[in-house]
N, C-alpha and C positions, 0 to 999 in steps of 0.2 A: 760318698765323697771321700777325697784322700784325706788324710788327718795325722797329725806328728805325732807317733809314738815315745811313749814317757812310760817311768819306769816311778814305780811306789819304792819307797824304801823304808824299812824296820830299824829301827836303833835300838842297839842295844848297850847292856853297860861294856866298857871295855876297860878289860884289866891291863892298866898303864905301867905294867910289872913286865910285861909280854916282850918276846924280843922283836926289835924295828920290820923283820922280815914278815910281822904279823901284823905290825900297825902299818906300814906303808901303802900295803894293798888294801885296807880299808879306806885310808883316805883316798886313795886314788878312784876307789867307786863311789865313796858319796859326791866328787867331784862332777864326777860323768854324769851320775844320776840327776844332779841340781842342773845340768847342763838340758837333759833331755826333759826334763820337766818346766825347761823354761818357756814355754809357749805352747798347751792346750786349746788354745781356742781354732774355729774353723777355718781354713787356709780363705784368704784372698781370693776375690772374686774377678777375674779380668775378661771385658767381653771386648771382641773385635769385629769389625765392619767397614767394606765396602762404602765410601760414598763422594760425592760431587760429581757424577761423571761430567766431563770434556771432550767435545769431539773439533777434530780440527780440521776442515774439509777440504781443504788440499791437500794433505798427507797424509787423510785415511787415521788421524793419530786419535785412539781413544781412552785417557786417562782415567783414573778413579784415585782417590784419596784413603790412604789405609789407617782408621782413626781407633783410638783406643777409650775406654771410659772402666771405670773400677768401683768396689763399693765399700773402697777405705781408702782416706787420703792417705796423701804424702808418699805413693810406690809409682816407681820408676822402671820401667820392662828393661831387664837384662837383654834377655834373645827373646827369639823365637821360632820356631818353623813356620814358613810360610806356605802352607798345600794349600791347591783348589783345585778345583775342576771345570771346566770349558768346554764348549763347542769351537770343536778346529776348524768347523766351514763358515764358522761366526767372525770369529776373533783368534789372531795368533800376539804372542809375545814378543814386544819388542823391550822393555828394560824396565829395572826398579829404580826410582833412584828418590830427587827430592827430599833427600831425608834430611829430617831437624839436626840440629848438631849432637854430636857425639856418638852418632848411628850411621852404620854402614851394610852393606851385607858382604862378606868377606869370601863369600866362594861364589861360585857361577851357579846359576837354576838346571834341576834336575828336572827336564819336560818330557814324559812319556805319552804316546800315543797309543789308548787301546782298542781295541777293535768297536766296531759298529753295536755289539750284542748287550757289551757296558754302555752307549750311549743311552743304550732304551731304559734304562734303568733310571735314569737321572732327566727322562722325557727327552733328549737333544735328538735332531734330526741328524747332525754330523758326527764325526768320529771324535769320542772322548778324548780329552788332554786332561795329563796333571801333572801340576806344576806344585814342584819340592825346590821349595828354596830355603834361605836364611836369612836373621839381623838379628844384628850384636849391636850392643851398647863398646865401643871401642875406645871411648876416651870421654871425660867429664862433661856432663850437659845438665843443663838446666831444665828440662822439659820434665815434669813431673803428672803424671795419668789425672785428670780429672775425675771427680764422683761426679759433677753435676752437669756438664757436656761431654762432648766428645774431642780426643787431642790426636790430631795431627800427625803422624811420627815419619811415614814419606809415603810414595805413590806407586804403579802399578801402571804400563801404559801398554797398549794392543794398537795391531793393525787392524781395520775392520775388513775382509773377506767377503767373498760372494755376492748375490744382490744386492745387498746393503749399502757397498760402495758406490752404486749411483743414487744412493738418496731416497729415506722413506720419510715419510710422514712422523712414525714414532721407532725409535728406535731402542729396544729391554732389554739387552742380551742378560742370559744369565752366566751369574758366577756362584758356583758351591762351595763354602767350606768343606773342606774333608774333615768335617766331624758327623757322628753321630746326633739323633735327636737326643740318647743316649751317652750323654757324653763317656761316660765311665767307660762305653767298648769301644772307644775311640775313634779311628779312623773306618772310610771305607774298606781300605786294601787289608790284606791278609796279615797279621803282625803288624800292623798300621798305628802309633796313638794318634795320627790324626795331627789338627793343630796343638803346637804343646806351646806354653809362654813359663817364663819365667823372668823372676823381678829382683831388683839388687836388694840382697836383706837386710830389713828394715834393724835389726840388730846387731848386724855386722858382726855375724860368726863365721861367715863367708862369705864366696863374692857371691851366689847368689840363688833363689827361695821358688819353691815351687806355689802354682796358684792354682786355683779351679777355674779352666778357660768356659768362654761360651762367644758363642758366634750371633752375626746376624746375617744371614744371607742374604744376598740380592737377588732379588728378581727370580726368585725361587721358594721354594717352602717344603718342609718335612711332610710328607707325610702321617698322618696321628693314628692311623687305624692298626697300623702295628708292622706296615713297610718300613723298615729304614732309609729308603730311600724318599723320594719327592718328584714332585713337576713344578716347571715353572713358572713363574707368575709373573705378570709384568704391573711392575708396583714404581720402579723408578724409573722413567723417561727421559730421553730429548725428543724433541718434536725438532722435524725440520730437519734434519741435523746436517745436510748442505745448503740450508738457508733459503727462500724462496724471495727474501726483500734482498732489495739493493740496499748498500748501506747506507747512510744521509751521507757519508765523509765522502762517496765516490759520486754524488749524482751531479757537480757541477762537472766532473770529466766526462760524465754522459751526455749533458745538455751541449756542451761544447761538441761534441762529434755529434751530436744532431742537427745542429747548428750546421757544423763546415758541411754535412751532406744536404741542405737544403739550399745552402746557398748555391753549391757545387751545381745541384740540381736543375735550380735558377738561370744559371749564366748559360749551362748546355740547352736550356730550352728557347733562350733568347738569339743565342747564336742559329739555330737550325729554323727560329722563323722569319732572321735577317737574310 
């Protein structure tokens, strides 16, 4: 796990006889020193997850909620990289947005398409997608990371693709963190860290502190036997997800066009045996 390097320091006596070009550069190291010894303990723990999916069956629109949870109050996420990975015959990208106040993502998503070969890797029957985005903390907010649920920060929304689009029974798509089970080797890609977070520092020596990330993936799972990669799992559902009941709010405009067709019905039958 990553951890702040700190520096021991030896005192010794120091002859106050000395000239200033001798005493200066002393103080200025035990200053540094006291600086990098001010926080030993083990970085922050911040995990991220996928969840509420929303499907919206007119528009194919399928939403997820991107929530945060940590295991020390009071930290606040700076940025973040936001990588994952997809099935492009499943689901494509339509926008991030939703976000709590004072979060934005300031540049446009970087979406690569890889061949068929990485799909099987990750179990997808269509062609790999990964999506490299961002979000920044851009201006003063209130939303501070839960230890005891999960918080909110904005959303993630897809078109749904291929069969799906006329309507199944249940519908799992997965989605990957681009992290390791492993977190320390990071990402899948080559030079990759993968998802990286970082949080506004809690002692304001800068704008902002690195954390130990961890993910939960959806609808997916690592592999344990010593694959880094996984298959997917279907663990989060909608059922239905073009709905098979009529709403209560629409059935008196059904009864009424049932209605004008019987009567309609009625009158044609009375005229043809007059």
């Amino acid at each position: 796990m990553k951890r702040f390097q700190f520096i021991k320091i030896k005192l010794y006596q120091v002859n106050f006889l000395a000239s200033r070009k001798v005493i200066l550069p002393i103080i200025l190291f035990l200053v540094s020193g006291f600086y990098a010894m001010a926080d030993t303990s083990p970085l922050p723990e911040v995990s991220v997850r996928f969840a509420n999916p929303q499907f919206d069956c007119f528009t194919q629109k399928y939403c997820l909620d991107v929530e945060f949870k940590s295991n020390t109050p009071g930290l606040q996420l700076f940025g973040m990289n936001v990588r994952f990975y997809y099935d492009d015959s499943v689901l494509e990208y339509i926008s991030m947005g939703d976000f709590e106040e004072g979060y934005a993502s300031p540049y446009p998503p970087q979406i690569t398409t890889d061949n068929p070969a990485c799909a099987d890797l990750f179990g997808f029957d269509g062609p790999l997608e990964w999506f490299n985005g961002t979000v920044q903390l851009v201006s003063s907010s209130p939303v501070y990371i839960s230890t005891t649920g999960w918080t909110k920060l904005f959303n993630i929304c897809f078109h749904v693709d291929g069969p799906y689009e006329l309507g199944v029974e249940n519908f799992c798509p997965s989605i990957v963190w681009d992290l390791q089970l492993d977190t320390e080797a990071g990402g899948y890609q080559n030079g990759d860290d993968g998802v990286v977070m970082t949080i506004v520092d809690p002692l304001d020596l800068q704008d902002s502190a690195p954390v130990d990330e961890n993910v939960v993936q959806f609808n997916w799972e690592y592999d344990i036997t010593g694959n880094p990669y996984g298959t997917p799992k279907s663990m989060v559902c909608i059922s239905k997800i073009c709905g098979y009941e009529v709403p209560l709010s629409n059935w008196a405009l059904f009864l009424a066009i049932g209605m004008m067709l019987v009567t309609t019905l009625f009158i044609w039958r009375r005229r043809m045996n007059s």
